[in-house]
C-alpha positions as CSV (number, residue, x, y, z in Angstrom):
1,X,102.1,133.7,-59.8
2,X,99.7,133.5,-56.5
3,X,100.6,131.1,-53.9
4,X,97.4,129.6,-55.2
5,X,98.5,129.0,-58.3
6,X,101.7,127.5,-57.0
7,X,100.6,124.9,-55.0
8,X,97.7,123.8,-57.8
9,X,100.6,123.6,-60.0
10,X,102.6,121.2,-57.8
11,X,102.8,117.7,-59.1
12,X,104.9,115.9,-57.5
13,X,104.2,114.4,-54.3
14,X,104.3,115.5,-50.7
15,X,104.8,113.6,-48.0
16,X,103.4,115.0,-44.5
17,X,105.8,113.4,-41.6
18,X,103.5,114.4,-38.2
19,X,99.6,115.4,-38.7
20,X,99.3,117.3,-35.5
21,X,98.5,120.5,-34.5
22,X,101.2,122.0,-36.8
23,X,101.1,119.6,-39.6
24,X,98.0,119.5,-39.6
25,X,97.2,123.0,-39.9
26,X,99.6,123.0,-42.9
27,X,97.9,120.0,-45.2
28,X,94.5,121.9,-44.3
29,X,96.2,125.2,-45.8
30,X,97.6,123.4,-48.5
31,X,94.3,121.4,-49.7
32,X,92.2,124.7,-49.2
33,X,94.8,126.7,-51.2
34,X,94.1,124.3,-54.2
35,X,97.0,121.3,-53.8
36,X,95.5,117.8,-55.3
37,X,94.6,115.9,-52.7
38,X,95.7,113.0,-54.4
39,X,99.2,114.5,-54.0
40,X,99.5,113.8,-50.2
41,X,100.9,111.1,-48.1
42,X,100.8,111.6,-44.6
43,X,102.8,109.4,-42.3
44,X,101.3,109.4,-38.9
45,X,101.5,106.7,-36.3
46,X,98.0,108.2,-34.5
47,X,96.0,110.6,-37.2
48,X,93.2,112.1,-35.7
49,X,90.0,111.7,-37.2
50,X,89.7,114.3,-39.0
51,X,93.1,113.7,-40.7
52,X,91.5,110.1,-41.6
53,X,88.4,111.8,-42.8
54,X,90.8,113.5,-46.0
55,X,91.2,109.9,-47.2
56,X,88.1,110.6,-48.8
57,X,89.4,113.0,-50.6
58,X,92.5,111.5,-51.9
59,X,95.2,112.2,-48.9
60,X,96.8,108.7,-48.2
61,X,97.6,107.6,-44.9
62,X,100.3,105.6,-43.7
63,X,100.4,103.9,-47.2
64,X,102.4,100.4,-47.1
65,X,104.6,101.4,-50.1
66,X,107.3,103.7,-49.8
67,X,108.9,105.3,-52.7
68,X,111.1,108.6,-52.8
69,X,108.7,111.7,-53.0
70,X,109.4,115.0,-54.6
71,X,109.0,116.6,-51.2
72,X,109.1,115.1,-47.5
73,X,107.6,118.0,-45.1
74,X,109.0,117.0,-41.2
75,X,106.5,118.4,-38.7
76,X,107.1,115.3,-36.8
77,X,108.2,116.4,-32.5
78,X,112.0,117.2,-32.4
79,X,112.7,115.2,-30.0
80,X,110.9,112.3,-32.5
81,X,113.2,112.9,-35.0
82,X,116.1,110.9,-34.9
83,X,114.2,107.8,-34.0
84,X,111.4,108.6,-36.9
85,X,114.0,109.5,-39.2
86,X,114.9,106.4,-40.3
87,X,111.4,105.4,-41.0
88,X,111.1,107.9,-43.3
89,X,114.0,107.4,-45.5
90,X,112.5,105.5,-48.0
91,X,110.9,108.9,-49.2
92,X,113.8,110.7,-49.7
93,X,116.4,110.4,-52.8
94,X,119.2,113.1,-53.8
95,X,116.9,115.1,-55.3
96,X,113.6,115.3,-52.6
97,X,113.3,118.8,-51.1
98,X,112.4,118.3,-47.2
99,X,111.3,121.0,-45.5
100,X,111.4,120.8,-41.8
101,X,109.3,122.8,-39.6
102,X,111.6,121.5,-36.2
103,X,112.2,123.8,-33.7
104,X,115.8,123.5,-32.9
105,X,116.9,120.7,-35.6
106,X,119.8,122.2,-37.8
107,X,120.0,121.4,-41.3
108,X,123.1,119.4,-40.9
109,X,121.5,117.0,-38.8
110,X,118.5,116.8,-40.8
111,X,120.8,116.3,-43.9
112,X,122.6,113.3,-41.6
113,X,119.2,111.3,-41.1
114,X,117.2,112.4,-44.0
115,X,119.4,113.2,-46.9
116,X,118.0,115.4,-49.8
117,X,117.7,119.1,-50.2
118,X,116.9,120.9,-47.0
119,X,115.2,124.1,-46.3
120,X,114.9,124.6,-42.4
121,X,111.7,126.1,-41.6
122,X,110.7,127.9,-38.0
123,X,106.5,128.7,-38.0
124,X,104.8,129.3,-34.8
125,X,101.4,128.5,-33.6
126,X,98.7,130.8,-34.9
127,X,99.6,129.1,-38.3
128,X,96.8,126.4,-36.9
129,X,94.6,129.6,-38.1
130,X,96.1,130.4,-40.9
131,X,97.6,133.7,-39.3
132,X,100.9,132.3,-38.6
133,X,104.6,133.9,-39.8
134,X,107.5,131.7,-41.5
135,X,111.2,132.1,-41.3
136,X,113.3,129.6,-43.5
137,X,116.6,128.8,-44.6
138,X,117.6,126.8,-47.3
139,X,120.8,125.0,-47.7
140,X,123.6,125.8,-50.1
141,X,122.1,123.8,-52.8
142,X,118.4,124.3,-52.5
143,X,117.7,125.3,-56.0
144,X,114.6,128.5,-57.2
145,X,112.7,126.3,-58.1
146,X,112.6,123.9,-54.8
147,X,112.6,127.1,-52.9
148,X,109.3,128.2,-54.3
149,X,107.8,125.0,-53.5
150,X,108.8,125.5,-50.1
151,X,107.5,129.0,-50.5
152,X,104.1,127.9,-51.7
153,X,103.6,125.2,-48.6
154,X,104.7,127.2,-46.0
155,X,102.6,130.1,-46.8
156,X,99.4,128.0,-46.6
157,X,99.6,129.3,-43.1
158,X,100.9,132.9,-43.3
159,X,103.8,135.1,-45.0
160,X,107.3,133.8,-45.0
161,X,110.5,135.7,-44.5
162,X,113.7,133.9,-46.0
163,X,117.2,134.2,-44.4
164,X,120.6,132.8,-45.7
165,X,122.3,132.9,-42.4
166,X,121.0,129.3,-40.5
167,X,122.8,131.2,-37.2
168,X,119.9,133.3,-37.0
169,X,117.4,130.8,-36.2
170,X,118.0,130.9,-33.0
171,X,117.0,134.6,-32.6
172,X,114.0,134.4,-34.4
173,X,113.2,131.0,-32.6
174,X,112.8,133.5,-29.7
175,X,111.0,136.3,-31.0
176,X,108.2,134.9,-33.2
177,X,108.5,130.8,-32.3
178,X,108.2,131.7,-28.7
179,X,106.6,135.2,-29.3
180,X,102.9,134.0,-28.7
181,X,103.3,133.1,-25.3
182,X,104.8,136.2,-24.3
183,X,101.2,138.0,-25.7
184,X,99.1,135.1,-23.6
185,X,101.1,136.1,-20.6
186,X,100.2,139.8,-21.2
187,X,96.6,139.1,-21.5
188,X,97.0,137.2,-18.3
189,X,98.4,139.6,-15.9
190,X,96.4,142.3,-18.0
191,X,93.4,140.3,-16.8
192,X,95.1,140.0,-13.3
193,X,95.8,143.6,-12.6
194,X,92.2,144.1,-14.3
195,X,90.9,142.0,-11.1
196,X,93.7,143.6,-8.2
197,X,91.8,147.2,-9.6
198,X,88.7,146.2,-8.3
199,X,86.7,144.4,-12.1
200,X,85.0,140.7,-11.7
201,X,87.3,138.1,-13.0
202,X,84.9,137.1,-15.7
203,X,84.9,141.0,-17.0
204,X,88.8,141.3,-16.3
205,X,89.7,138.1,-18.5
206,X,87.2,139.4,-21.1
207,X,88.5,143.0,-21.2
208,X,91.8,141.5,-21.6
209,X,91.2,138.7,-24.0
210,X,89.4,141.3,-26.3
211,X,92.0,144.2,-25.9
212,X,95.1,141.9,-26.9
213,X,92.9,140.1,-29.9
214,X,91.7,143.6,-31.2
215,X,95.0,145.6,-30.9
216,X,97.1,142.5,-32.2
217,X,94.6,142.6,-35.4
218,X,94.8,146.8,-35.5
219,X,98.6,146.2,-35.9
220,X,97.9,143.7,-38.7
221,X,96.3,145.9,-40.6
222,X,97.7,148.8,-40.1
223,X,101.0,149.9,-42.0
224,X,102.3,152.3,-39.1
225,X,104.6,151.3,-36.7
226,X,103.9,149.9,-33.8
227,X,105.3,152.7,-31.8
228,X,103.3,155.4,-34.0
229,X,99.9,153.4,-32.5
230,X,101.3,153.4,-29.5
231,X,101.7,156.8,-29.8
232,X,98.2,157.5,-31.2
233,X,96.4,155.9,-27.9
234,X,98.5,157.8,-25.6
235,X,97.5,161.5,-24.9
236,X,100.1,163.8,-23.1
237,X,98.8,163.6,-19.0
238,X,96.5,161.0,-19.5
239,X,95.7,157.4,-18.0
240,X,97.6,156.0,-20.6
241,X,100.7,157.8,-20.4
242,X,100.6,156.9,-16.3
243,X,100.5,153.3,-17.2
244,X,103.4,154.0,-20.0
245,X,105.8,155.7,-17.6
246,X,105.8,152.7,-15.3
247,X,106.0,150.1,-18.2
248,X,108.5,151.9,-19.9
249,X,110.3,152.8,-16.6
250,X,114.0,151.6,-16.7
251,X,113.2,148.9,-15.1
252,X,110.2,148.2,-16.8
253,X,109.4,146.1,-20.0
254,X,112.4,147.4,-22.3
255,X,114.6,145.6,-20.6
256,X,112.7,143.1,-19.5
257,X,111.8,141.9,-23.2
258,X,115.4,142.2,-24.0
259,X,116.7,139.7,-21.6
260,X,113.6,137.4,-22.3
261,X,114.5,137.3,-25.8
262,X,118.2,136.8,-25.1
263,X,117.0,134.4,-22.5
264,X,115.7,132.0,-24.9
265,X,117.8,132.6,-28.0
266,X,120.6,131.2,-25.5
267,X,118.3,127.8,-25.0
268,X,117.8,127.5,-28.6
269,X,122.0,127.7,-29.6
270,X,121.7,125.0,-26.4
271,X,118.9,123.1,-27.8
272,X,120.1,123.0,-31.6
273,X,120.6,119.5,-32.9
């Protein structure tokens, strides 16, 4: 069965806890992948506009009622959560799957304040264009079939990767949660050394912008490894292999990404509610 399928076949309903950026990008996912409309309730102290404009189509906002929901989705800010939480209670019985998309919040503490049957959730930001990646972890007695609806709403922004060890949030927290700024700051100072060589800013950030964008989508579509394109762009004594052997030097990006990553697995363990 497609994603598709799955989330036209969902009839129970969802409750959206935070419309921002995040949630946001999620319920537009999920109404363009099929879900009912009708289906939603989002709970949002300040929706946006356009979030108001999907009462038209069915989405309820902020309804005065509150009954227990099939499934509470938590994109509300983490450090919103324990004062929000008990706000949304009302929405949650023993059996409501709530899938929190939290960076940091552990699915003990999100089974202290919320209750129900928790899968922890870590996406990162280019699921605002549908081209984010998932990793989630369900607790012990998240059943198939609550799974697969946490499946089917998470991928309404990209693939998902499941894990059964809640430890290694933390690493991958670092490596695709935080992961997008480390490409930004490449384009950056790809942009900056474009301009120290001599370019116009304006053709430097472009260059860059367009570079990063068209190699990142390359790798996307590609089914070699990274390190075989690398490979493939990189002729023996040539411009690229000069910028390689400094980059790649011992001291060079290696490492560098190593301790980074380390750097802020370390603040996610500290972090972790």
């Amino acid at each position: 069965m497609s994603n598709t399928d799955t989330l036209k076949n969902i009839t129970g309903t969802i409750v959206l806890a935070g419309a921002g950026k995040m949630g946001g990008a999620m319920l537009t996912g999920w109404l363009a992948g099929g879900l009912d409309a009708r289906r939603v309730v989002v709970v949002d102290p300040n929706p946006s506009d356009e979030i108001k404009a999907l009462a038209a189509k069915g989405v309820r906002i902020n309804p005065a009622d509150k009954a227990a929901a099939e499934t509470l989705v938590m994109a509300v800010k983490p450090q919103m959560f324990r004062e929000a939480g008990p706000a949304l209670k009302p929405f949650v019985g023993a059996s409501t799957l709530v899938v929190s998309i939290m960076a940091g919040t552990k699915i003990s503490a999100l089974e202290e304040v919320c209750g129900g049957m928790v899968v922890r959730a870590m996406p990162n930001t280019p699921a605002a264009i549908g081209r984010g990646i998932t990793v989630a972890v369900p607790a012990p007695r998240v059943g198939a079939a609550q799974r697969a609806i946490a499946d089917a709403l998470l991928r309404a922004t990209g693939p998902v990767e499941w894990v059964e060890d809640e430890k290694l949030m933390d690493a991958v927290t670092a490596v695709s949660g935080s992961g997008p700024a480390y490409v930004f700051l490449l384009a950056e100072e790809l942009a900056r050394a474009g301009v120290e060589a001599g370019l116009p800013a304006e053709l430097a950030t472009k260059l860059a912008r367009e570079t990063v964008a068209g190699s990142g989508e390359l790798l996307h579509r590609s089914d070699q490894p990274a390190a075989t394109l690398r490979q493939n762009v990189t002729s023996p004594g040539g411009t690229t292999a000069a910028a390689l052997e400094v980059l790649m030097a011992n001291d060079g990006l290696q490492p560098l990404m190593i301790r980074a990553v380390a750097a802020a697995t370390k603040r996610s363990i500290e972090l972790a509610k």
